[in-house]
SETORBA-685525 format. One record per residue: residue in three letters; y, z, x of N, C-alpha, C in turn. Coordinates in steps of 0.05 Angstrom, whole numbers. Each point is the difference from the previous one (the first is absolute). Layout:
<site residuo="ALA" n_v="Y" n_w="Z" n_u="X" ca_v="Y" ca_w="Z" ca_u="X" c_v="Y" c_w="Z" c_u="X"/>
...
end
This chain:
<site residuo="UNK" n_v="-204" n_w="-174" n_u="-418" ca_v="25" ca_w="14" ca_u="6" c_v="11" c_w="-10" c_u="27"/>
<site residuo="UNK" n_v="27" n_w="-8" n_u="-1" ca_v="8" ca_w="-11" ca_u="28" c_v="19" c_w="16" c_u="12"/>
<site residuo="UNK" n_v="-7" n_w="5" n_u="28" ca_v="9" ca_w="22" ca_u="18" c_v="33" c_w="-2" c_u="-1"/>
<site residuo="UNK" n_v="3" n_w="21" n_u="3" ca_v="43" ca_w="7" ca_u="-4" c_v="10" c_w="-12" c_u="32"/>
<site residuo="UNK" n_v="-17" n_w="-2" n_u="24" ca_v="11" ca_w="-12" ca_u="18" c_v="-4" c_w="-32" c_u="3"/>
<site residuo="UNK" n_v="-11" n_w="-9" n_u="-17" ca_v="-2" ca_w="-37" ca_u="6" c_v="22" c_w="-3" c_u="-30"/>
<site residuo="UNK" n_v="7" n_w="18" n_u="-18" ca_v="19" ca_w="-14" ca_u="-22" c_v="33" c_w="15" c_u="11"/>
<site residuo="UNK" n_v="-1" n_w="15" n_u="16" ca_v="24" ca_w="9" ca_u="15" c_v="5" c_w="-9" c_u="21"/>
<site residuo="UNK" n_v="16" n_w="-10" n_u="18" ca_v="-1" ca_w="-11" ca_u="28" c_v="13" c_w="23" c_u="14"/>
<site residuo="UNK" n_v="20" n_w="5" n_u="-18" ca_v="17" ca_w="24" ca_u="8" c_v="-17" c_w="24" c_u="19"/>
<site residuo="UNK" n_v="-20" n_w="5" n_u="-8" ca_v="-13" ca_w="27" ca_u="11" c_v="-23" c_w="-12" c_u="16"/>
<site residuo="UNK" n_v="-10" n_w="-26" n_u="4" ca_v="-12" ca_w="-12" ca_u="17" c_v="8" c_w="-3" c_u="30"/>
<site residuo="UNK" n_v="26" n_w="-10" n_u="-11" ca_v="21" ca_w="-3" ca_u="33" c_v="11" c_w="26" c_u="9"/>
<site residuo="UNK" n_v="-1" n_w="22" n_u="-21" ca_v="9" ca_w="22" ca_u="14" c_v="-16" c_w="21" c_u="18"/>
<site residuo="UNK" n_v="-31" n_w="-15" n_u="-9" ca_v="-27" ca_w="17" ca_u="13" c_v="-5" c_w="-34" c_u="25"/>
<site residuo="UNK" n_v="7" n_w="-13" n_u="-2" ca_v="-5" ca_w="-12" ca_u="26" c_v="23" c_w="0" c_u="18"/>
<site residuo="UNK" n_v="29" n_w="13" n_u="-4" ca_v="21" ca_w="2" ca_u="20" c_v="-13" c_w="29" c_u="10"/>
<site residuo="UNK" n_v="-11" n_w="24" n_u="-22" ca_v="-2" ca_w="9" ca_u="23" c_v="-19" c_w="9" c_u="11"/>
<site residuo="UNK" n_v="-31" n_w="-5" n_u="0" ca_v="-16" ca_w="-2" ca_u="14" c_v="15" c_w="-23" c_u="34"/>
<site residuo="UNK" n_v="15" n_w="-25" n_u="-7" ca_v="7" ca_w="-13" ca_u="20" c_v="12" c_w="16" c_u="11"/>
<site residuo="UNK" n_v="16" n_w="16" n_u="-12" ca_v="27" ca_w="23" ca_u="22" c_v="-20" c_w="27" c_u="14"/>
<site residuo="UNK" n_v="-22" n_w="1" n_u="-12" ca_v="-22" ca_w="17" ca_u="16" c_v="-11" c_w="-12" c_u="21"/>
<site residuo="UNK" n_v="-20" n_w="-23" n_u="3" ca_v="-6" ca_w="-20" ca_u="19" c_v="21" c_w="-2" c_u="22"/>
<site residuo="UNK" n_v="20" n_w="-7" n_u="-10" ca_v="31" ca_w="-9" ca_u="30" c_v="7" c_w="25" c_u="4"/>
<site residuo="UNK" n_v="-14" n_w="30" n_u="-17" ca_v="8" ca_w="15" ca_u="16" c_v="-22" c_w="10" c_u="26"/>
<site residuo="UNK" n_v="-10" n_w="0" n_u="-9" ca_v="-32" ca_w="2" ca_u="14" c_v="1" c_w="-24" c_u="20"/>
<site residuo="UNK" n_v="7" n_w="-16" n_u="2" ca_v="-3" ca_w="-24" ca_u="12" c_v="21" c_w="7" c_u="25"/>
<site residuo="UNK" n_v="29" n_w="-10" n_u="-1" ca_v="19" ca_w="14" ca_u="11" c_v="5" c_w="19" c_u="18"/>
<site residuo="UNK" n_v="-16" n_w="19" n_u="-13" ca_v="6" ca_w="29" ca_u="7" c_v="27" c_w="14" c_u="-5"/>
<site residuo="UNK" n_v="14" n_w="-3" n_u="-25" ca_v="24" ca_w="-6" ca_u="-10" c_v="10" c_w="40" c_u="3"/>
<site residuo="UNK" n_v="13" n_w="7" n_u="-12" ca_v="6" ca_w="25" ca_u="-1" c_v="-9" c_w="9" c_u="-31"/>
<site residuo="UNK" n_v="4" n_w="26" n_u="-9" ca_v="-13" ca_w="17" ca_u="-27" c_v="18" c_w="-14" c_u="-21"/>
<site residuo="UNK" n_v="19" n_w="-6" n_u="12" ca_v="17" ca_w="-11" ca_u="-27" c_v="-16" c_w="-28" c_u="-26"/>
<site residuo="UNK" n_v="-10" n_w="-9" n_u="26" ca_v="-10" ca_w="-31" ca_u="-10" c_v="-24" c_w="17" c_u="-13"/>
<site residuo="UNK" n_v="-19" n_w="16" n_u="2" ca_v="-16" ca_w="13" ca_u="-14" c_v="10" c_w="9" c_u="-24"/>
<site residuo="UNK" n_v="14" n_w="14" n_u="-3" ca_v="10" ca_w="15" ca_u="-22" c_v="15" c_w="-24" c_u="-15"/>
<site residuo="UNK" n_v="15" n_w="-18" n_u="5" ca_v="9" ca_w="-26" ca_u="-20" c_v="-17" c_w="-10" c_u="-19"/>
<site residuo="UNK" n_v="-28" n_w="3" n_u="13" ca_v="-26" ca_w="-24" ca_u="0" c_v="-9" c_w="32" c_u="-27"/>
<site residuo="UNK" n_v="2" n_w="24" n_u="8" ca_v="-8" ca_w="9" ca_u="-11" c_v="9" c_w="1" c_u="-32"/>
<site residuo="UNK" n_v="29" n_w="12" n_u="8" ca_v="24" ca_w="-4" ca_u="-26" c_v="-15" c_w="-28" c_u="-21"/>
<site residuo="UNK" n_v="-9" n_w="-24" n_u="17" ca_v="9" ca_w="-12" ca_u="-15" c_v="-27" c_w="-6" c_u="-28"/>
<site residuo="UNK" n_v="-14" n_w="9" n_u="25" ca_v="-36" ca_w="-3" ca_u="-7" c_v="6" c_w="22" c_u="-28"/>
<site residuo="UNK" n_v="10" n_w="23" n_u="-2" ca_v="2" ca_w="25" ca_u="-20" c_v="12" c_w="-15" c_u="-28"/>
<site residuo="UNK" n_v="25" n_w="-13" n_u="8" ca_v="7" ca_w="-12" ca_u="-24" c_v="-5" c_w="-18" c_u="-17"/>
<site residuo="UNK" n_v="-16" n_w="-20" n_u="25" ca_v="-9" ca_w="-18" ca_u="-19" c_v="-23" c_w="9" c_u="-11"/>
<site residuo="UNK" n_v="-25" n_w="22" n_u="1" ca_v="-17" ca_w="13" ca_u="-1" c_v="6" c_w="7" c_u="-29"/>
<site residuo="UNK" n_v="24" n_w="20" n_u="-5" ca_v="12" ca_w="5" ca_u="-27" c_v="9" c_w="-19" c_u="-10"/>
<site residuo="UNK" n_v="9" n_w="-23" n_u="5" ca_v="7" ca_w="-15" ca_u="-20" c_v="-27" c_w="-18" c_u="-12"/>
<site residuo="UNK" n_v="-18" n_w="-5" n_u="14" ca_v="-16" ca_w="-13" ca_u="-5" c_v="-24" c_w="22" c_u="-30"/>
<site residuo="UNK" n_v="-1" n_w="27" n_u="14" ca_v="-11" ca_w="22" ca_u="-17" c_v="17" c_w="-5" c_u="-35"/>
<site residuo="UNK" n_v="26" n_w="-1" n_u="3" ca_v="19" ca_w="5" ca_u="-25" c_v="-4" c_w="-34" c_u="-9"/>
<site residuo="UNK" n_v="0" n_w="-22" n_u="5" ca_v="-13" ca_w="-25" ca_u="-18" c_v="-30" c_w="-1" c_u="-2"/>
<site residuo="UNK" n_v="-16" n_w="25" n_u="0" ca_v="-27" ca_w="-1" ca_u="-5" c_v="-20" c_w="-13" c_u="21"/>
<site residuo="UNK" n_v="3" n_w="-1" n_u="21" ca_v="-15" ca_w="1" ca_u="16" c_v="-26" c_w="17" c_u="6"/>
<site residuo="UNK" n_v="-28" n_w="-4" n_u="2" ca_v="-15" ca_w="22" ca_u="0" c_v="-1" c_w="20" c_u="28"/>
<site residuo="UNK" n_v="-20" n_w="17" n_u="-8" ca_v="7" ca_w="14" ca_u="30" c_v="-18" c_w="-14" c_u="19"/>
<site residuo="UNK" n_v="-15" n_w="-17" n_u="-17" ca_v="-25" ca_w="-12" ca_u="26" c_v="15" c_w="-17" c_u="22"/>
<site residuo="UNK" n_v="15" n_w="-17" n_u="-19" ca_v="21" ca_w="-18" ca_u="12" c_v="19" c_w="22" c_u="30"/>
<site residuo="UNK" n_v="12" n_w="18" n_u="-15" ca_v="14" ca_w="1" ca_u="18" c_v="-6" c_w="15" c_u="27"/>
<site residuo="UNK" n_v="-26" n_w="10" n_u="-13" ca_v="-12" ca_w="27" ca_u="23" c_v="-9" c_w="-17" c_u="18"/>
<site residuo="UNK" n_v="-11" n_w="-34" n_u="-3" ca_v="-11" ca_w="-8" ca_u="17" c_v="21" c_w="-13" c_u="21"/>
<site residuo="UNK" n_v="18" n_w="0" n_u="1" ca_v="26" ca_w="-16" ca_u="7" c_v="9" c_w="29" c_u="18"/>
<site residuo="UNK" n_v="2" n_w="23" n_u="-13" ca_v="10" ca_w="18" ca_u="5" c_v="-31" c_w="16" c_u="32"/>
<site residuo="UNK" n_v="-18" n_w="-4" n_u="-3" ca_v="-22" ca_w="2" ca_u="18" c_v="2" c_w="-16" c_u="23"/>
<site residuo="UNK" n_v="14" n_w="-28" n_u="-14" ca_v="2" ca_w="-25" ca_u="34" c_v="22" c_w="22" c_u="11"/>
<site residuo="UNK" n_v="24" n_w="7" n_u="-22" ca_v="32" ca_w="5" ca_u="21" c_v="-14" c_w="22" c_u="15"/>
<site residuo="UNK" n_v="-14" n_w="27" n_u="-12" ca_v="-8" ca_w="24" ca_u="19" c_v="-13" c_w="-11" c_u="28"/>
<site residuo="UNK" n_v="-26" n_w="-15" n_u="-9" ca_v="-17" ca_w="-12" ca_u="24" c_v="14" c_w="-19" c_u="20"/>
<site residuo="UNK" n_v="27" n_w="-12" n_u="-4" ca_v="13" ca_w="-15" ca_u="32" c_v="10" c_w="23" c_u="6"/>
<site residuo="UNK" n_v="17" n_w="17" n_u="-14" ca_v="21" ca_w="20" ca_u="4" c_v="-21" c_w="26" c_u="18"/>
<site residuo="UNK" n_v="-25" n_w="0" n_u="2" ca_v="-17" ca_w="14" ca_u="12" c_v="-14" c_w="-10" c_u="30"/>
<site residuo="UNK" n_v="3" n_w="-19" n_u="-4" ca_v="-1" ca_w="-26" ca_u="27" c_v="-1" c_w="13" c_u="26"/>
<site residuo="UNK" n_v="28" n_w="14" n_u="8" ca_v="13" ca_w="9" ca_u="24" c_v="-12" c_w="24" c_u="-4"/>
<site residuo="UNK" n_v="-13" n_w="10" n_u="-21" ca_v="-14" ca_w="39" ca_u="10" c_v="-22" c_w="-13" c_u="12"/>
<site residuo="UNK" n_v="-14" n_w="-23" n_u="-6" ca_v="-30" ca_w="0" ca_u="-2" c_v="2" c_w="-15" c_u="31"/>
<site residuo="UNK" n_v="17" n_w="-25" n_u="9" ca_v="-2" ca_w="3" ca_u="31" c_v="6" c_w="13" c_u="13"/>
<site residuo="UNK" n_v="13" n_w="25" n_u="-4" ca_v="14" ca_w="20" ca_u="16" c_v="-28" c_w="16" c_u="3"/>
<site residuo="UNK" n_v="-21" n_w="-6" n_u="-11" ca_v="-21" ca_w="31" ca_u="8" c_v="4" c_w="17" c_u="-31"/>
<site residuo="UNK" n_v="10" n_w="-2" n_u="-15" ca_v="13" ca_w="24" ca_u="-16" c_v="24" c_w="25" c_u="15"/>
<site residuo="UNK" n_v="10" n_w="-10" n_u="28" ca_v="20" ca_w="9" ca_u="5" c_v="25" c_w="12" c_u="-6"/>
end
């Protein structure tokens, strides 16, 4: 069985723009907006990839990298 993200490109590039728009935000130190873009965009392509049959292994693990950068700044802050 061959994975819905190597026969789609569509939802490949849309989980690596925005893990990248997470990174440059984190990187940067950009403002909440650039978070929330990165976030928007990570959600949609999340559903679109779910609705052409994607499994959940696939996406939960993709979806575990975006939580764990997006957690980055609690974890050097101390949990501040």
């Amino acid at each position: 069985m061959e994975s819905v993200f190597v026969s789609n490109p569509l939802i490949l590039l849309g989980f690596i723009v925005s893990l990248a728009l997470c990174g440059f935000g984190l990187v940067k130190k950009t403002h909440f907006c650039v978070t929330v873009v990165s976030a928007l965009i990570f959600v949609a392509t999340a559903t679109y990839a779910l609705l052409k049959g994607a499994g959940l292994y696939e996406v939960g693990t993709v979806a575990a990298a975006f939580f764990a950068i997006n957690l980055l700044p609690l974890w050097k802050k101390g949990g501040r």
